[in-house]
C-alpha positions in Angstrom: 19.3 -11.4 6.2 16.3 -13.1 7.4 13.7 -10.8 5.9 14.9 -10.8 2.5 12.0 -13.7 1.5 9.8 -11.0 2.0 11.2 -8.4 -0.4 13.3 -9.9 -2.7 13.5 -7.6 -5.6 13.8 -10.5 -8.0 11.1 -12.8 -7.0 8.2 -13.0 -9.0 4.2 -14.3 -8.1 2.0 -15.4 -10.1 -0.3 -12.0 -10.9 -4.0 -12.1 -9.8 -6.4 -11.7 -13.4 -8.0 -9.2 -11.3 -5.4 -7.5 -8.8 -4.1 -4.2 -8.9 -1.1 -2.8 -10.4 2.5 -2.0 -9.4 2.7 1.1 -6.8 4.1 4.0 -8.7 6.9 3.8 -5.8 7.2 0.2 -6.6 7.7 1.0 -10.3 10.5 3.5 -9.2 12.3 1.2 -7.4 12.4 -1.2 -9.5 13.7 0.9 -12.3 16.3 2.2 -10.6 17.4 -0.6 -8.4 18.0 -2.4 -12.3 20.1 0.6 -13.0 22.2 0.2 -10.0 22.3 -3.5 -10.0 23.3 -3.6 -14.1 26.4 -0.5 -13.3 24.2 2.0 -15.2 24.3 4.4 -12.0 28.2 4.2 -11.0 29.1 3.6 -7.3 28.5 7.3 -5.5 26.2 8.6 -7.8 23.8 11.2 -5.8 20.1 10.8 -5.7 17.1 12.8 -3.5 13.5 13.2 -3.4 14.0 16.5 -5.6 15.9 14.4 -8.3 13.7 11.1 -8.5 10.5 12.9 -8.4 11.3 15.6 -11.4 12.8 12.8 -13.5 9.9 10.1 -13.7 7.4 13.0 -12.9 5.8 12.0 -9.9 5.0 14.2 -6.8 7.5 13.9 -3.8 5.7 10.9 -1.8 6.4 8.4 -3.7 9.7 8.9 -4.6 10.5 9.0 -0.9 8.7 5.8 -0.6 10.8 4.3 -3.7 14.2 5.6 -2.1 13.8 4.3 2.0 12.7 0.7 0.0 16.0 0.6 -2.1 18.0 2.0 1.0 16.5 -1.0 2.8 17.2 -3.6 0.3 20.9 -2.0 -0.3 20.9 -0.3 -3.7 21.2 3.4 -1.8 22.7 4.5 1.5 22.5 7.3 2.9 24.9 10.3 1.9 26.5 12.2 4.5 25.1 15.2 3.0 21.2 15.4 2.2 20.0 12.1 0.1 21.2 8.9 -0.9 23.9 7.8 -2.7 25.0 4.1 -5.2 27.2 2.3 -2.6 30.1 0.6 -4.0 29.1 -2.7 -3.2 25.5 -3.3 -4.4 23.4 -6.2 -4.5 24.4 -9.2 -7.0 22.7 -8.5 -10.4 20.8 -11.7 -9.4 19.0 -10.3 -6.8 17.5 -7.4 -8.9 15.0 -7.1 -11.4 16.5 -6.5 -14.5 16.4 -2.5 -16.0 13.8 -1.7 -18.7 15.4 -0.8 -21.9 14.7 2.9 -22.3 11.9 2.6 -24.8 10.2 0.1 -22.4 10.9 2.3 -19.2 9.4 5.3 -21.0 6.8 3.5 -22.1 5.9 2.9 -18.6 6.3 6.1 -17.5 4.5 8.2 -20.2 1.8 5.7 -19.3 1.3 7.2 -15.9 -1.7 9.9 -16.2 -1.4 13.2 -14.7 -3.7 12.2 -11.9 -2.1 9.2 -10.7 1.2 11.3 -10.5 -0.2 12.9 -7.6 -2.7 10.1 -6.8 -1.0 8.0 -4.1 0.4 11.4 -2.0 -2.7 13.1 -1.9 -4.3 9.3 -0.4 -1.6 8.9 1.8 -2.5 12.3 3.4 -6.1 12.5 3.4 -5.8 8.6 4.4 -3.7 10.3 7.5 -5.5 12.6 8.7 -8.8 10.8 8.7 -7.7 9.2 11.9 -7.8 12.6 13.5 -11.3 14.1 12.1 -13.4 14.6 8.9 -12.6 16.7 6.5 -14.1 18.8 3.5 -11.5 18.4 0.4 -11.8 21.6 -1.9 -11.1 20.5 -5.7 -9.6 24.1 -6.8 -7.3 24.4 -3.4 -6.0 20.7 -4.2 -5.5 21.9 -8.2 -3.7 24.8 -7.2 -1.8 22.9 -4.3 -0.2 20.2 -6.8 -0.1 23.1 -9.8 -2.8 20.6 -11.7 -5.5 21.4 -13.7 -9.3 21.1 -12.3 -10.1 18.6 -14.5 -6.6 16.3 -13.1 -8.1 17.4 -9.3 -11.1 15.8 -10.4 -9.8 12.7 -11.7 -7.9 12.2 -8.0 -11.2 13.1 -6.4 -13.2 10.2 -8.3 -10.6 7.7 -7.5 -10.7 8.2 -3.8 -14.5 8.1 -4.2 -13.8 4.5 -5.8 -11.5 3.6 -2.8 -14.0 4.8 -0.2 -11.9 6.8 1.0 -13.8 10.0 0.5 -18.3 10.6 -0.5 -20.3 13.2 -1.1 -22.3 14.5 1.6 -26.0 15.7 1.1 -24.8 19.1 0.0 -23.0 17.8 -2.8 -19.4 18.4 -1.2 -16.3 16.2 -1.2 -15.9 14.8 2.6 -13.7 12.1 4.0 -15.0 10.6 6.8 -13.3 10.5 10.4 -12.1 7.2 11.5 -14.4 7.3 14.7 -14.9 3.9 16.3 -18.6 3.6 14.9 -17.2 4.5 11.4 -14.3 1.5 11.8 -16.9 -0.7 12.8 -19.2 -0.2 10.5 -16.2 -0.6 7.3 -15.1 -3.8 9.2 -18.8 -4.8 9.5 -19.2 -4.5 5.8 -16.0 -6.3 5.2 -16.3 -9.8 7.2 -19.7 -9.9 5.1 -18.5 -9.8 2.0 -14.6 -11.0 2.0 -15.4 -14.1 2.8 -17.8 -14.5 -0.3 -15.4 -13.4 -2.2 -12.9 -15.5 -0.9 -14.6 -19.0 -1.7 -15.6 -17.1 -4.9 -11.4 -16.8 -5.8 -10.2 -20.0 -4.3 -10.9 -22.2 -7.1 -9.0 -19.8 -9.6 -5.6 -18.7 -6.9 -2.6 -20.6 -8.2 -1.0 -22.5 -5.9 2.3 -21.4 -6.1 0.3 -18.1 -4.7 -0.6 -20.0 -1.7 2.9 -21.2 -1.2 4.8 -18.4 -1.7 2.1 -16.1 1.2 2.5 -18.9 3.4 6.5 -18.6 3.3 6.5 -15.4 3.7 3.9 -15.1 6.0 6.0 -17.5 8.3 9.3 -15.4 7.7 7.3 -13.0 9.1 6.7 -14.3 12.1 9.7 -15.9 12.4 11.6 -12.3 12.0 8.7 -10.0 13.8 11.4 -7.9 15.7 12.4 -6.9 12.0 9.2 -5.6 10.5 8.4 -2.6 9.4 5.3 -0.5 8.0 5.8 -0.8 4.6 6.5 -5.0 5.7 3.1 -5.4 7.3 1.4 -3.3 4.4 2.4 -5.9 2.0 1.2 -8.7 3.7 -2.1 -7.5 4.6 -2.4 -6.9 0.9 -1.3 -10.7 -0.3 -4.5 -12.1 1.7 -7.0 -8.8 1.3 -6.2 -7.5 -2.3 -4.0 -9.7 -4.3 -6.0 -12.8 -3.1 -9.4 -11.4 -3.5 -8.5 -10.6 -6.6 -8.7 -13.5 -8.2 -12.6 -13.7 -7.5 -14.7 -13.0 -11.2 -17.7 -11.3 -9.7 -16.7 -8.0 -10.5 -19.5 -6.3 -8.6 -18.9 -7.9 -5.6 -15.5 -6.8 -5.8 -16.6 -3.1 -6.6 -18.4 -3.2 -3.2 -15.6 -5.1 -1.1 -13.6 -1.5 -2.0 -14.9 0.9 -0.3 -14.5 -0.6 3.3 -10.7 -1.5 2.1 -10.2 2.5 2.7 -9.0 1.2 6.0 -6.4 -1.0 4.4 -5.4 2.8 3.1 -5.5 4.1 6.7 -3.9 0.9 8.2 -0.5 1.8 5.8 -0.7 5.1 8.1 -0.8 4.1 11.2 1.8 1.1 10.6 4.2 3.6 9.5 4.2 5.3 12.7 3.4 2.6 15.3 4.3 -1.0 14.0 5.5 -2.1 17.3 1.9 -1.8 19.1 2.2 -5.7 19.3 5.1 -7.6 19.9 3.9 -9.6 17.2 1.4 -9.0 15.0 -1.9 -10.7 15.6 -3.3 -10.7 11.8 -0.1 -12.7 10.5 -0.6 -16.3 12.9 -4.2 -15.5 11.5 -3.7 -15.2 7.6 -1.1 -18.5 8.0 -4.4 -20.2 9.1 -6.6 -18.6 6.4 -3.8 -19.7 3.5 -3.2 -22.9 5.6 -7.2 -23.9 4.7 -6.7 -23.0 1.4 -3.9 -25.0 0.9 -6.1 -28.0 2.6 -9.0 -27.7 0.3 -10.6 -26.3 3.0 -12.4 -23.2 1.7 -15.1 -23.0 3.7 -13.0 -23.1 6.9 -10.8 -20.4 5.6 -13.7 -18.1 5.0 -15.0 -18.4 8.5 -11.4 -18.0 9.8 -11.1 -14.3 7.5 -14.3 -13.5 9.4 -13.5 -14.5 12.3 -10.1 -12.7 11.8 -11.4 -9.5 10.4 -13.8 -9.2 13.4 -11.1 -9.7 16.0 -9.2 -7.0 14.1 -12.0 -4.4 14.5 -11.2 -3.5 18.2 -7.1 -3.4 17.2 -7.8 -1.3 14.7 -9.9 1.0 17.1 -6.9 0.8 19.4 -3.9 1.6 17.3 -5.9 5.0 16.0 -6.6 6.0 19.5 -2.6 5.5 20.1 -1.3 6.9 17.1 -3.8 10.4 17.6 -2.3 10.8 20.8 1.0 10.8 19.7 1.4 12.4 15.7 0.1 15.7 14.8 0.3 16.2 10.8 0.1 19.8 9.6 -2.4 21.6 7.7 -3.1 21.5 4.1 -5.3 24.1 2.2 -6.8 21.5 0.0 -8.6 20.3 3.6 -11.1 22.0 5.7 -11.4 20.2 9.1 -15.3 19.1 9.3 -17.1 20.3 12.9 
């Protein structure tokens, strides 16, 4: 299959000094897909969100996210009753990462904290809903929602204050922020200001093999854009806007650059339920060109191309919430009190 450059289970970068670590769903599926891949799960065995979720002790989000990512990439299809199921013919053990022995895969479980269990659900849905209207979030209502302690509530509640994904107002309550137009252009104001300085700042320490590897897949991409999906464009924006970056050293210039990448949090919405609002999408002719620079030498050219990219994307930012807010209507959740 064409795409499989751009999730090939066994492939590895080089890792950014400074970038972020494996999604909790990507540490699922990588666990499991070793598993599958090595004949430790037999051919039929019967997996759901129920399942995955109580044994590594995650909340429900992520394990979904970790099981449609190992349908895709054929470790699981889908049972004819509820779930997935081991096929009988799986990928080639080539093809997958290699399973953790137990004492290492335990290790990397019991290293998850309580609050980043429940961390990445509770962003995906306050990330959601932000495109609709602002919200209050109420610490007790979200402990008692997840069956956490106040103190685990808390810990979620500083980490989307890190993210910018949710401030205190002048009150001294917990809000996040609709994503009007103003709002989205302010965050993408803030971001082609300081991205760019933080992209000549990382250039001279990005491997090259980096470079190549985002500019294959990047061109894969394009090559195969009736084949994208969300979780396919979320990835890529990533490579350029967080892996990248990540390799710049000025630590507080990369502590500011984070709280207008709470739209890279919203964006991972709003691919998931409208991808196809361009044929193609704009942003990946326009990170080729940013890598291409880097590739060059050129670093100065490819920080005026991320600006000039970044405020291009503003307005199809804009546009893609106002389509998506006509269309998807998430329920309610008693953690969230719509703001007026």
């Amino acid at each position: 299959m064409a795409l499989e450059r751009l999730a090939e289970p066994g492939r590895q970068r080089p890792k950014a000094t400074g970038g972020a670590a494996p999604r909790l769903y990507q540490q699922v599926f990588e666990i499991i897909a070793g598993q599958v891949s090595q004949g430790l799960l037999a051919p039929g065995t019967r997996v759901n969100e129920s399942s995955v979720a109580e044994q590594f002790g995650i909340s429900r989000a992520p394990a979904r996210q970790a099981l449609v990512e190992l349908e895709r990439r054929g470790f699981l299809e889908k049972s004819p009753g509820r779930g997935y199921a081991v096929p009988v013919s799986a990928p080639d053990k080539a093809a997958a990462p290699a399973p953790p022995a137990e004492a290492a895969e335990e290790l990397r479980l019991t290293q998850l904290s309580s609050w980043e269990k429940i961390y990445g659900e509770v962003e995906s849905e306050i990330a959601a809903r932000c495109s609709f209207a602002g919200w209050r979030v109420n610490e007790t209502e979200l402990a008692r929602f997840y069956d956490v302690s106040r103190t685990v509530a808390r810990d979620v509640v500083g980490r989307l204050q890190q993210r910018g994904i949710v401030r205190k107002d002048d009150r001294s309550r917990w809000i996040a922020p609709a994503m009007t137009p103003d709002h989205v252009g302010e965050l993408y104001e803030l971001r082609w200001l300081l991205e760019p300085v933080a992209l000549e700042k990382a250039a001279p320490h990005v491997p090259p093999a980096l470079l190549a590897a985002m500019r294959a897949d990047l061109e894969t991409a394009v090559a195969n854009a009736g084949e994208l999906t969300g979780p396919d464009l979320d990835r890529l924006e990533e490579d350029l806007h967080v892996t990248l970056l990540g390799h710049c050293r000025n630590r507080t210039l990369m502590q500011a650059i984070s709280l207008p990448q709470a739209l890279l949090v919203t964006h991972r919405f709003l691919y998931q339920w409208m991808p196809r609002l361009f044929g193609t999408e704009p942003f990946l002719a326009e990170h080729i060109e940013v890598v291409g620079r880097l590739q060059a030498g050129r670093i100065e050219e490819a920080a005026q191309l991320l600006k000039r990219h970044l405020q291009v994307s503003r307005e199809r930012a804009i546009d893609r919430i106002t389509m998506v807010t006509r269309q998807v209507h998430p329920h309610d959740l008693p953690y969230l009190e719509k703001l007026d």
